[in-house]
C-alpha positions in Angstrom: -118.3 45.8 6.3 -119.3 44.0 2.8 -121.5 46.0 0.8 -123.0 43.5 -1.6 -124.7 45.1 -4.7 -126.4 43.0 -6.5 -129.0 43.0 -9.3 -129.2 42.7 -13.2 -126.7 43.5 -15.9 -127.0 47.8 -16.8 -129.2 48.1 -13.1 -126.9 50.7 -12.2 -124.4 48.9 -10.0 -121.0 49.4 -10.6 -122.5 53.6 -11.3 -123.7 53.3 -7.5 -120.0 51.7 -6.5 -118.5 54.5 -8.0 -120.4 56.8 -6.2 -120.4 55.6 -3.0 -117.1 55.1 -3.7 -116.5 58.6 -4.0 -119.1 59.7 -1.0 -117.5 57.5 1.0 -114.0 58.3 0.9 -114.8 62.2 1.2 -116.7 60.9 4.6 -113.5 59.8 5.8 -114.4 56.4 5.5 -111.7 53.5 4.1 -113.5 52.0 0.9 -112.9 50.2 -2.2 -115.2 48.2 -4.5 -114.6 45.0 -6.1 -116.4 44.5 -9.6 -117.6 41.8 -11.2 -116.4 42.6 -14.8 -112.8 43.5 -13.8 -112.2 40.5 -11.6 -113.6 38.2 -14.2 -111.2 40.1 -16.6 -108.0 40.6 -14.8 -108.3 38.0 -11.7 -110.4 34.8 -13.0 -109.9 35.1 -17.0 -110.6 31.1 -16.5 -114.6 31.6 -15.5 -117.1 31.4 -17.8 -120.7 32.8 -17.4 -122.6 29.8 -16.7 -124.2 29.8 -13.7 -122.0 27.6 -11.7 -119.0 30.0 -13.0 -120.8 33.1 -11.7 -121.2 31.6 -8.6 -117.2 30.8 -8.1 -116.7 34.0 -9.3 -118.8 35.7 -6.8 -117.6 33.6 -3.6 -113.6 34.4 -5.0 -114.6 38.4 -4.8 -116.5 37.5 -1.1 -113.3 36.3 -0.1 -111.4 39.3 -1.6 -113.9 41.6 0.2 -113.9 39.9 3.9 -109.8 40.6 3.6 -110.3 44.3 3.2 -113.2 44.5 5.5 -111.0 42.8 8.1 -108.4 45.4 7.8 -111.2 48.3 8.4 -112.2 48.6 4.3 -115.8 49.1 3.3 -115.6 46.2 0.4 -118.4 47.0 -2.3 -118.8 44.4 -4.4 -120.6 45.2 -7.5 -121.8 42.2 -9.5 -124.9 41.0 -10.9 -124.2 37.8 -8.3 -127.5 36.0 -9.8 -127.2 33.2 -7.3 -129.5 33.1 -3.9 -127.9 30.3 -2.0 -124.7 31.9 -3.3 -125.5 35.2 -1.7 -126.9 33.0 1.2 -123.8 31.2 1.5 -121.9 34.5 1.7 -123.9 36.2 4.3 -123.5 33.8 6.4 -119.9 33.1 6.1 -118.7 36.4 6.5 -119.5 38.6 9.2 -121.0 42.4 8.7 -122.2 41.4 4.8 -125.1 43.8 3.6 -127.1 42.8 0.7 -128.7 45.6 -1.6 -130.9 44.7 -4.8 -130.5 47.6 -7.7 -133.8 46.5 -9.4 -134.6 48.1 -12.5 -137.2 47.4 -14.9 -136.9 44.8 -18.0 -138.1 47.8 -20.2 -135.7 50.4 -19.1 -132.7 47.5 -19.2 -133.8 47.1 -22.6 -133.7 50.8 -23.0 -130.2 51.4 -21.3 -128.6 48.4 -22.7 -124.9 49.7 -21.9 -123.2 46.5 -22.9 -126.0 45.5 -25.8 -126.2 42.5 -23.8 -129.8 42.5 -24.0 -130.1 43.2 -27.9 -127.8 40.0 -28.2 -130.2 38.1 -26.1 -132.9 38.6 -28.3 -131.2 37.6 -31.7 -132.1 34.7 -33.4 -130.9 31.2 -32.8 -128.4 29.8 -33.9 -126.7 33.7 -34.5 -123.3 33.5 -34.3 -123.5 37.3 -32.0 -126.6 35.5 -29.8 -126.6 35.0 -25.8 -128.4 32.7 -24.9 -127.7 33.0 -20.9 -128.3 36.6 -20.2 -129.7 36.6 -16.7 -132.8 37.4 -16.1 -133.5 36.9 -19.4 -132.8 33.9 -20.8 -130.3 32.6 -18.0 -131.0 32.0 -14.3 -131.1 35.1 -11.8 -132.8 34.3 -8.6 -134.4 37.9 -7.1 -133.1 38.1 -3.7 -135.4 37.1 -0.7 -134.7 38.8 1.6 -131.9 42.0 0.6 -131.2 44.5 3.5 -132.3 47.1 0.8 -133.5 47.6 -2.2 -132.7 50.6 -4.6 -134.9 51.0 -7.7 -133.5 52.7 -10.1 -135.9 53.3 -12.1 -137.1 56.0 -10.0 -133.9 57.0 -7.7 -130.9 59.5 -9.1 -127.8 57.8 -8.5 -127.3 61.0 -5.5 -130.1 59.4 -4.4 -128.8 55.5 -3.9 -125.9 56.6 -2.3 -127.8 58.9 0.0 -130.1 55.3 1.1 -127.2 53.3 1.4 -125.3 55.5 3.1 -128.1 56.4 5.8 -129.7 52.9 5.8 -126.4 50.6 5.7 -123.6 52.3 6.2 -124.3 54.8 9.0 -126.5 51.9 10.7 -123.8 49.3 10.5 
């Protein structure tokens, strides 16, 4: 199985993989998660963050993830993955994929701003510090269609995600 988190940059996605991570593996269950930031960092230095790039670097950790999940691993891939034919493409490529949305609010993403990602995005042009393709912000991030769930975390404890995904996705796979 493919668990294929998904949403915007400070959602709560790679805190949910860590979890489930964790819940996981004291359920018995064979797991590992494959993140976004630390492929692009240690795997595929050579991608950029234009869309295109984010979308290479999304099907490269799909590939990683159908190996394990061939071998019995529950591959969580944790990555903002702003693409929908991408995450189209994927789905229907690989067997046994699960899509889940983190959605959290533009206000509290502004609030949380783990990275200050979203501060950056909103400096001025031409500032040397400015991003200027921060999705959902001021880059493309296509909200998925049709996700198998969706996890709002504006309003669920992380105890809580893992508890949906794990009853809705996991135990129902």
């Amino acid at each position: 199985m493919i668990v294929m988190l998904c949403g915007l940059s400070g959602a709560g996605k790679t805190t949910i993989a860590n979890a489930l991570l964790v819940h996981l593996k004291q359920q018995g269950y064979p797991a590992d998660i494959i993140d976004g930031d630390e492929s692009r960092k240690y795997l595929f230095p050579e991608l950029g963050y234009t869309l295109p790039d984010r979308c290479k670097n999304m099907e490269r950790m799909a590939w990683l993830a159908h190996k394990l999940s061939n071998n019995g691993i529950i591959a969580i891939i944790s990555a903002m993955n702003p693409d929908q034919n991408t995450r189209n493409t994927i789905k229907k490529k690989y067997l046994n994929v699960k899509e889940v949305f983190v959605y959290c609010s533009v206000e509290s993403l502004f609030s949380r701003d783990t990275k200050g990602l979203y501060k950056k995005s909103q400096l001025p042009d031409g500032h040397k510090d400015k991003i200027s393709n921060l999705s959902g912000i001021n880059g493309d991030f296509h909200i998925p269609q049709s996700p198998d769930l969706v996890i709002n975390t504006d309003t669920l404890s992380v105890e809580d995600a893992v508890k949906k995904i794990t009853q809705e996705i996991i135990l129902n796979a």
